[in-house]
DRENNU-147471 format. One line per field, with one value per atom (N, C-alpha, C): residue in one letter; chain; atom name; x negated, y, z negated. Coordinates in Angstrom, 1 decimal, padded with zeros to 4 digits. Layout:
BEGIN
res: [A;...] .
chain: [A;...] .
atom: [CA;...] .
x: [X;...] .
y: [Y;...] .
z: [Z;...] .
This chain:
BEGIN
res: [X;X;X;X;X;X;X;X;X;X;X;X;X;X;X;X;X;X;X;X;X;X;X;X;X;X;X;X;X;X;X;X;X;X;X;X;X;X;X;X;X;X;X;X;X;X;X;X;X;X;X;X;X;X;X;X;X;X;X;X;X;X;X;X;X;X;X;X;X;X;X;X;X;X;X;X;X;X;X;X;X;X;X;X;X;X;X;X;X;X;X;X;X;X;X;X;X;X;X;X;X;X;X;X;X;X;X;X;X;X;X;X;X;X;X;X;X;X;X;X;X;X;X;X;X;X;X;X;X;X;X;X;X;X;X;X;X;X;X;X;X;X;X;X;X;X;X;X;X;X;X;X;X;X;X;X;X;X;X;X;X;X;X;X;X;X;X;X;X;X;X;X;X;X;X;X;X;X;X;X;X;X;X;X;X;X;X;X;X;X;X;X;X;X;X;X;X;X;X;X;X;X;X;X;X;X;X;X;X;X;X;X;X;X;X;X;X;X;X;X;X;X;X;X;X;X;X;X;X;X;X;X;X;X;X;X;X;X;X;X;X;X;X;X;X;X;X;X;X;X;X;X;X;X;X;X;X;X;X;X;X;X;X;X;X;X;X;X;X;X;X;X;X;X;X;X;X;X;X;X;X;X;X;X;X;X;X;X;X;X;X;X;X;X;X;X;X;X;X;X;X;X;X;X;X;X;X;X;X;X;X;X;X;X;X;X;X;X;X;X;X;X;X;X;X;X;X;X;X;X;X;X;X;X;X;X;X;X;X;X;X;X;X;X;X;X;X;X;X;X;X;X;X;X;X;X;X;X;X;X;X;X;X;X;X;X;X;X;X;X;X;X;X;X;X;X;X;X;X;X;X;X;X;X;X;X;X;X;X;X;X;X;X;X;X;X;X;X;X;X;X;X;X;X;X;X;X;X;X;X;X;X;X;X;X;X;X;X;X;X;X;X;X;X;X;X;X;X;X;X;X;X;X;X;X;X;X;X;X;X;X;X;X;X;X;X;X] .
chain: [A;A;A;A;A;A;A;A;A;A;A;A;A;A;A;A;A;A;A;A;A;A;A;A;A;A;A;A;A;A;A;A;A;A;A;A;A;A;A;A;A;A;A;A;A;A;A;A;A;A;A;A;A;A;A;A;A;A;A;A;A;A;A;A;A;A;A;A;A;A;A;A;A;A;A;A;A;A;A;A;A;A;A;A;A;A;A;A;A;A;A;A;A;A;A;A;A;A;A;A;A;A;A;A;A;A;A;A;A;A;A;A;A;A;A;A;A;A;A;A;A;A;A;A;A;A;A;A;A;A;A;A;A;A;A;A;A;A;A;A;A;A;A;A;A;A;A;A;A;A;A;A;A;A;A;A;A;A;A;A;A;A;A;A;A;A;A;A;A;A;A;A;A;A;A;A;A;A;A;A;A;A;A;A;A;A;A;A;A;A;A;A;A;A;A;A;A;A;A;A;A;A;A;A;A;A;A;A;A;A;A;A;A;A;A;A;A;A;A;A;A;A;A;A;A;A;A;A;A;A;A;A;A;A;A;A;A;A;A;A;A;A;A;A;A;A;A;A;A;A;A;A;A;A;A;A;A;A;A;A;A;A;A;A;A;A;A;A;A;A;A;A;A;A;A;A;A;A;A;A;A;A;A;A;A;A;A;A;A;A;A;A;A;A;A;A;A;A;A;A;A;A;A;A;A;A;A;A;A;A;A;A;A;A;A;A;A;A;A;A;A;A;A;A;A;A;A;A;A;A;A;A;A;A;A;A;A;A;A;A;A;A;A;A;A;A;A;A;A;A;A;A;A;A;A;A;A;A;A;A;A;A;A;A;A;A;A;A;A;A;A;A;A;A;A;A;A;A;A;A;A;A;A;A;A;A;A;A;A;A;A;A;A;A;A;A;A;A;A;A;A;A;A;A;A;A;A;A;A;A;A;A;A;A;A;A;A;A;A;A;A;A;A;A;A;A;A;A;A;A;A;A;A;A;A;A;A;A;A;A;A;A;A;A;A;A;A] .
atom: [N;CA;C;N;CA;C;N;CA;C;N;CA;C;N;CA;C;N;CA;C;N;CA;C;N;CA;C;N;CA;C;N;CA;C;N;CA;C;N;CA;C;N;CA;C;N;CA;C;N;CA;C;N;CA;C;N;CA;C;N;CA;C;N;CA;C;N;CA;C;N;CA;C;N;CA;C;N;CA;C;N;CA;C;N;CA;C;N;CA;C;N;CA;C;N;CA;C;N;CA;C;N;CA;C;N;CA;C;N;CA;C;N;CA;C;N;CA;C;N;CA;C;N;CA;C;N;CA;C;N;CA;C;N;CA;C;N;CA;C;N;CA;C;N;CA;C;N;CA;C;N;CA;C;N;CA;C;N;CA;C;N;CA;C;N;CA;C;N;CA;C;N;CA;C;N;CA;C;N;CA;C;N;CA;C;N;CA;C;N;CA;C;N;CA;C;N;CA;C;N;CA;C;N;CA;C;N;CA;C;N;CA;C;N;CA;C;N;CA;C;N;CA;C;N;CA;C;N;CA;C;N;CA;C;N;CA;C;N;CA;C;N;CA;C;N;CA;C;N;CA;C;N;CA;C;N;CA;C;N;CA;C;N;CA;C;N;CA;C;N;CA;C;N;CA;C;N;CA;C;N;CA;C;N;CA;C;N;CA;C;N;CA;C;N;CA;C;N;CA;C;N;CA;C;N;CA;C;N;CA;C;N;CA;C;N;CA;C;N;CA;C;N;CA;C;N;CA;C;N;CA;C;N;CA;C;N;CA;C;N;CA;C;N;CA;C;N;CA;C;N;CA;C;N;CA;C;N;CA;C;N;CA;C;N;CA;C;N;CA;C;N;CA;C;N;CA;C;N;CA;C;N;CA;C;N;CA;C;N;CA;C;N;CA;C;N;CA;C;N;CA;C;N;CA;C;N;CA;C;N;CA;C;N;CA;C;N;CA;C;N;CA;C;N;CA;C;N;CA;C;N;CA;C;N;CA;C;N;CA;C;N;CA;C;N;CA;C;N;CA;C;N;CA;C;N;CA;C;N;CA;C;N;CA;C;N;CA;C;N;CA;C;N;CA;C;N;CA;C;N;CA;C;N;CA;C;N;CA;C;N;CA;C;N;CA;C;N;CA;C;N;CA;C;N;CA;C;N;CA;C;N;CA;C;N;CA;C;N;CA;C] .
x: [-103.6;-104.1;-103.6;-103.1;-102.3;-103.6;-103.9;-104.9;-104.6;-103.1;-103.1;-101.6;-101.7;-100.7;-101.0;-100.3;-100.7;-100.4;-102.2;-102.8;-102.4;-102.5;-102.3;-100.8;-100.8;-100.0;-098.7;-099.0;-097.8;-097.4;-097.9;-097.5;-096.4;-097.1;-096.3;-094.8;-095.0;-093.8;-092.5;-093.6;-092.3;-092.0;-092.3;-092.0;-090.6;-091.0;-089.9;-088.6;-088.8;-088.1;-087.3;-087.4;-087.0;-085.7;-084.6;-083.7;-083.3;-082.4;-081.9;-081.9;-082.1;-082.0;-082.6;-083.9;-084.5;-085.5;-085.9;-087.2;-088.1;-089.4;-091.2;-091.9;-092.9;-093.4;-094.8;-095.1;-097.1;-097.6;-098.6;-098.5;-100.3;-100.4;-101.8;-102.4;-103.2;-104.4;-103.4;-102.9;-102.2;-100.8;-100.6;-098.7;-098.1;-097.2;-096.6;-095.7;-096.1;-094.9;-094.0;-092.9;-092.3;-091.8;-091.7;-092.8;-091.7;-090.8;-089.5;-089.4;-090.5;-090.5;-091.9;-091.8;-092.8;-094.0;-095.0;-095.9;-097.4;-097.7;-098.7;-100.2;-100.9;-102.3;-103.3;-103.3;-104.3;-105.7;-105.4;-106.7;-108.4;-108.8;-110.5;-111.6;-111.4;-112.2;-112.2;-112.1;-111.6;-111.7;-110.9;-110.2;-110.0;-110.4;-110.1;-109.4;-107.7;-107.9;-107.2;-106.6;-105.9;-104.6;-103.6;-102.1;-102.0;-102.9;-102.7;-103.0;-104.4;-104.5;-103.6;-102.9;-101.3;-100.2;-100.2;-098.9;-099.0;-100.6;-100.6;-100.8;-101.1;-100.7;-099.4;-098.4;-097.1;-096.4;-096.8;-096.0;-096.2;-097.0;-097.4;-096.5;-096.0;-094.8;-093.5;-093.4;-092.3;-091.2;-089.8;-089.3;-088.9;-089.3;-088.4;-087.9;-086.7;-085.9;-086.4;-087.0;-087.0;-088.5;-089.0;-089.8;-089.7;-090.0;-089.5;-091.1;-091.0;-092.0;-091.5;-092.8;-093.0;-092.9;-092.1;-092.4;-094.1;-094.2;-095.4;-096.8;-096.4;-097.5;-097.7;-096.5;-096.3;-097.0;-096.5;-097.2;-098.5;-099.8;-100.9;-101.4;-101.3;-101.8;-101.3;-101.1;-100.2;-100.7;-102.2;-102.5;-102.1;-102.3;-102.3;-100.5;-099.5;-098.1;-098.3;-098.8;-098.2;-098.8;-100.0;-100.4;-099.5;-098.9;-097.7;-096.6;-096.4;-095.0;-094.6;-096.0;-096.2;-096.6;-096.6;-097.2;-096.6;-095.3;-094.5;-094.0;-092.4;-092.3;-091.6;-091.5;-091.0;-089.5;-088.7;-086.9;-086.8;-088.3;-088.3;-087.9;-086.8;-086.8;-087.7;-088.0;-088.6;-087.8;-087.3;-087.0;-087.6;-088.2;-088.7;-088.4;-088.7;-087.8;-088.9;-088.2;-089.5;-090.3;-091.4;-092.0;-091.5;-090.5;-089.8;-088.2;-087.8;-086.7;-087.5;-088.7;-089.6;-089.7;-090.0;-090.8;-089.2;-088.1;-086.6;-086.6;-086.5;-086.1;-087.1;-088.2;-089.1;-088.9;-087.4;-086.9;-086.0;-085.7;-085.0;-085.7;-086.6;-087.1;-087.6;-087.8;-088.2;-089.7;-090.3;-091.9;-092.8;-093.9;-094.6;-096.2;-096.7;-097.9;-099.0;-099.8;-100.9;-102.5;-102.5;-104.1;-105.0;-106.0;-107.4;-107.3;-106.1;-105.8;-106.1;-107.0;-107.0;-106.3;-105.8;-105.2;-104.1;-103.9;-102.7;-101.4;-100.5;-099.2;-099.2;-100.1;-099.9;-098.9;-098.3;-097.3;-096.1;-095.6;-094.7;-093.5;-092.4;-091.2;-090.8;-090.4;-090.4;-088.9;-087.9;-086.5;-086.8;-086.1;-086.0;-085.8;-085.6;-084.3;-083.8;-083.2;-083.0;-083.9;-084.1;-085.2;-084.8;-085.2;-085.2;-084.5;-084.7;-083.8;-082.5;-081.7;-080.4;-079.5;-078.8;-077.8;-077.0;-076.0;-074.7;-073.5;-072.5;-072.1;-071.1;-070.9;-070.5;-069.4;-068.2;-067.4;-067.5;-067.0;-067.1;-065.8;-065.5;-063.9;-063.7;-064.1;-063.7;-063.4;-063.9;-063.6;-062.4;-062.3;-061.4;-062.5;-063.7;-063.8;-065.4;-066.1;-067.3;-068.7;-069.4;-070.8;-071.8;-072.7;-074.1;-075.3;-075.5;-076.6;-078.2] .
y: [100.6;100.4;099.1;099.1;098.1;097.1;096.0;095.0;093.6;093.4;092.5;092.7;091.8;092.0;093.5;093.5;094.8;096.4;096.3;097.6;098.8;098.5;100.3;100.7;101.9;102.4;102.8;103.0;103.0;102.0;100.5;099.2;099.2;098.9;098.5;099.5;100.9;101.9;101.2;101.0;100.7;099.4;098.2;096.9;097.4;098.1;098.3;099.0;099.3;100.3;099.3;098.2;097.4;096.3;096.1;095.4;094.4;093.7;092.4;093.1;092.4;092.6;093.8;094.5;095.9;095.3;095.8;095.6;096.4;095.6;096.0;095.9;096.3;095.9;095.5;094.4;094.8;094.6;095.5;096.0;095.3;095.5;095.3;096.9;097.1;098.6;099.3;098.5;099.8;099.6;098.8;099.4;100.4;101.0;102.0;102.5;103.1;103.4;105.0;104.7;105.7;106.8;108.0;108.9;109.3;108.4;108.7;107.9;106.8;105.6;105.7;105.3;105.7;104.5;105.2;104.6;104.5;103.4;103.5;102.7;103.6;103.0;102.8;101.2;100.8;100.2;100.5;100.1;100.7;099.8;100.3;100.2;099.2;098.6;097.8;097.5;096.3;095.4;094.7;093.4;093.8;094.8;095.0;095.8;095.4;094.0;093.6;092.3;091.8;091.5;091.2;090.9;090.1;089.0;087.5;088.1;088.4;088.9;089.7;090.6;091.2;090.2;089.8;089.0;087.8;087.5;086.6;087.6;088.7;089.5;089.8;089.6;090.0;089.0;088.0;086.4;086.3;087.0;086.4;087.4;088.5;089.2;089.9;089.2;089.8;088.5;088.6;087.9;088.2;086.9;087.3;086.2;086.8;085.0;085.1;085.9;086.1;086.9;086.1;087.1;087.1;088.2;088.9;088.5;087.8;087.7;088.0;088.6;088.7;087.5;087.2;086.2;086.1;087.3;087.6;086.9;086.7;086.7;084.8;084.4;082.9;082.5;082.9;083.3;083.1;084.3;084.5;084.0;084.0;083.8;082.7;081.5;080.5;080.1;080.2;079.7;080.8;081.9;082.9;082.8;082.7;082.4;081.3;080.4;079.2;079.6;080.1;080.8;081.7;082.7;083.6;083.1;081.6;081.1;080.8;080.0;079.0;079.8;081.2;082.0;082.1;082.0;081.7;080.8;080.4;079.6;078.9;077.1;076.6;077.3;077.6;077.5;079.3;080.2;081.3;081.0;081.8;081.5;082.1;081.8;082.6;083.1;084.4;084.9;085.2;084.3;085.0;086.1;087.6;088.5;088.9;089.5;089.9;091.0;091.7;092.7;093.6;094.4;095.4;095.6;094.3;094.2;094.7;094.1;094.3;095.6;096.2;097.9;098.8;098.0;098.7;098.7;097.6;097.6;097.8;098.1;098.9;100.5;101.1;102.3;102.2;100.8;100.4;100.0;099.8;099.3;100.8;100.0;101.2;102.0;100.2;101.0;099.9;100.5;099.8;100.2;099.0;098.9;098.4;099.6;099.3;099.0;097.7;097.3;097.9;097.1;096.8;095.6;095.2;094.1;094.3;093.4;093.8;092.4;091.6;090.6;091.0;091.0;091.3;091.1;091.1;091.2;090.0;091.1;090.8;090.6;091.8;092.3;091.2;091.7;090.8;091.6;091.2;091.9;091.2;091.7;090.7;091.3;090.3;090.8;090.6;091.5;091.3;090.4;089.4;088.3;088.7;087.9;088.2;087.1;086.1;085.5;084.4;083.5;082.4;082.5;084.0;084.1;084.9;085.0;085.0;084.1;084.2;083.1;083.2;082.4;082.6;080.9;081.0;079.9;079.1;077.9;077.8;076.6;077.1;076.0;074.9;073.5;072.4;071.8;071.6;071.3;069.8;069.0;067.7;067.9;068.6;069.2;070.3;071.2;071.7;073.4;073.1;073.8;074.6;075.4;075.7;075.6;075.2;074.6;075.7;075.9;076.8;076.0;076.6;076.3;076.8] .
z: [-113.4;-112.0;-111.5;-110.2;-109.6;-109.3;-109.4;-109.3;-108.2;-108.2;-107.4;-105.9;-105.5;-104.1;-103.2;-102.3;-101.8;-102.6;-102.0;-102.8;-102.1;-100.8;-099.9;-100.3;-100.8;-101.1;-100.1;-099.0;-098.1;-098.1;-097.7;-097.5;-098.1;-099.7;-100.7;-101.0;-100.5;-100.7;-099.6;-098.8;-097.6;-097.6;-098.2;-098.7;-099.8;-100.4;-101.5;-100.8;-099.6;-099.4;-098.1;-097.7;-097.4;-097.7;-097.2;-097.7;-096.5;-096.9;-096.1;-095.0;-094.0;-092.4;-091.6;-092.7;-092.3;-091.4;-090.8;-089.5;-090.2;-089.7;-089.8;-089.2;-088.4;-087.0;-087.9;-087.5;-087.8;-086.1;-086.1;-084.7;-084.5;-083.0;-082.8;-082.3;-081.8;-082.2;-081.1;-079.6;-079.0;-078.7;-080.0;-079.8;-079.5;-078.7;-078.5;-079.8;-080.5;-081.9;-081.4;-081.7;-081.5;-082.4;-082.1;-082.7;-084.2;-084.4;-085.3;-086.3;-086.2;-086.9;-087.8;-089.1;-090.2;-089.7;-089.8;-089.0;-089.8;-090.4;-091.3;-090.7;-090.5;-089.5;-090.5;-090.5;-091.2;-090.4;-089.3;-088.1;-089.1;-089.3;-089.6;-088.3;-087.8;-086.7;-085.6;-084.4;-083.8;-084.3;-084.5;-085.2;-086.6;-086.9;-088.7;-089.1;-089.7;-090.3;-088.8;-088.6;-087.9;-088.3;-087.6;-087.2;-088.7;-087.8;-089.0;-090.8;-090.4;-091.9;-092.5;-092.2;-092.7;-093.1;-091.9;-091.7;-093.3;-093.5;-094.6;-095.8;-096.0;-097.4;-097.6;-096.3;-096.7;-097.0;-096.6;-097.1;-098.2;-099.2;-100.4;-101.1;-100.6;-101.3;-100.8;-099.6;-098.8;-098.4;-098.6;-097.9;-096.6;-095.6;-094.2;-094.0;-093.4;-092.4;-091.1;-090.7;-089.1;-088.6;-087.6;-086.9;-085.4;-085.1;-083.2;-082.6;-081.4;-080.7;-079.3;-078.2;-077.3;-076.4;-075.7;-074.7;-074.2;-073.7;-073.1;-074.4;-075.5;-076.9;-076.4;-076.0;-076.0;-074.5;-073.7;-071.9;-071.8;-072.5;-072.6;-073.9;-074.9;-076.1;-076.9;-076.2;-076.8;-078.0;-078.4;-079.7;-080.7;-080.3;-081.5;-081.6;-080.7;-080.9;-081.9;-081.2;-082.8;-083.9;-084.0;-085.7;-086.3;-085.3;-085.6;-086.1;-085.3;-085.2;-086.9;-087.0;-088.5;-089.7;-090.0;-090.6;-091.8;-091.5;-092.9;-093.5;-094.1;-094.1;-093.0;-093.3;-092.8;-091.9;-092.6;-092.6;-091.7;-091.7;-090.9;-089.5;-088.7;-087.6;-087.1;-085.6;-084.7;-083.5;-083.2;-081.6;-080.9;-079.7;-078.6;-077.7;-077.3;-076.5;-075.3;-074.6;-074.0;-074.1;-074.0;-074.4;-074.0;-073.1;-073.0;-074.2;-074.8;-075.4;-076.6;-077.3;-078.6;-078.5;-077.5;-077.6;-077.8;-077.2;-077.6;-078.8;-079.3;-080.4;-081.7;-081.1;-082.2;-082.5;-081.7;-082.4;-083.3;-083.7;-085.1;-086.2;-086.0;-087.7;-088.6;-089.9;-090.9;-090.2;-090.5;-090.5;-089.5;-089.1;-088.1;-088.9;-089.1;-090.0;-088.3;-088.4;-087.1;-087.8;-087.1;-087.2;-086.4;-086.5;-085.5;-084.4;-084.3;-083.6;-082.4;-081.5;-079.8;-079.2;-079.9;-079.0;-078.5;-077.3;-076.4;-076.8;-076.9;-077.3;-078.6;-079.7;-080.9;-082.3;-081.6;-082.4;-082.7;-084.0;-084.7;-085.2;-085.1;-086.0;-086.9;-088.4;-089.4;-089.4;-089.9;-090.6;-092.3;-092.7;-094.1;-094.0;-095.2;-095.8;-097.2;-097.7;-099.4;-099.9;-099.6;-100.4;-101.2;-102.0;-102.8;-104.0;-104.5;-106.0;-106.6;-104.5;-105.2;-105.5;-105.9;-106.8;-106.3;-105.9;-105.8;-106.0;-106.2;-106.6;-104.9;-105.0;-103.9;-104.1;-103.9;-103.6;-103.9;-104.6;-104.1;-103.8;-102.2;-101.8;-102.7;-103.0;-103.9;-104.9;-105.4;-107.2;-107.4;-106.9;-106.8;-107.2;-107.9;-108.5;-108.4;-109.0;-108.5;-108.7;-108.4;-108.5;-108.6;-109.4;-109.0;-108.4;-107.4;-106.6;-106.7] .
């Protein structure tokens, strides 16, 4: 029996099923999901769980380089943007778009994970990344020759 990291079994299927540069939406309660896109509704309650509370179970096992925000999230909800902003790591970018470019491009990701979220332009797009433990070697032009990093 699985005991720790994410327990819901969809989550976790579609975490794995994720690779560099895949899209994930975690959504707030009335995202528009489009009807082609795997769509996992974990809404229990208003506010339960929330955006943030996801967003921090999947930092603890997901790599991203990138998350997609709403202009509109920064506009109205400037505090909940910087909680969003700072959610991961440091070196994570953030793209501001606007809420009509986010809802486009929410017909490209894998999967869109929906809360209980009622904060207004909640929603977050995460990019894959590859993460901290690929290796690769790189150049050193002085040496002539190659370094592991």
């Amino acid at each position: 029996m699985k005991e720790v990291g994410i327990l819901n079994t969809q989550i976790d299927s579609a975490l794995n099923r994720q690779g560099h540069m895949d899209l994930m939406i975690v959504a707030d309660a009335g995202f528009p999901c489009p009807d082609h896109v795997e769509l996992i509704d974990i809404a229990l309650s208003e506010g339960v769980p929330s955006v943030l509370d996801v967003l921090t179970e999947l930092n603890k096992v997901h790599s991203v380089e990138k998350i997609i925000i709403a202009r509109e999230t920064a506009d109205h909800n400037p505090s909940y943007f910087q909680k969003v902003s700072t959610a991961f790591r440091p070196d994570v970018q953030v793209q501001v778009v606007t809420h009509a470019e986010f809802k486009e491009r929410s017909h490209h990701v894998k999967t869109i994970v929906r809360t209980g979220d009622f904060t207004a332009w909640a929603n977050v797009m995460l990019v894959s990344g590859a993460g901290h433990r690929w290796q690769m070697e790189i150049a050193d032009p002085s040496s002539g020759s190659q370094s592991n990093e």
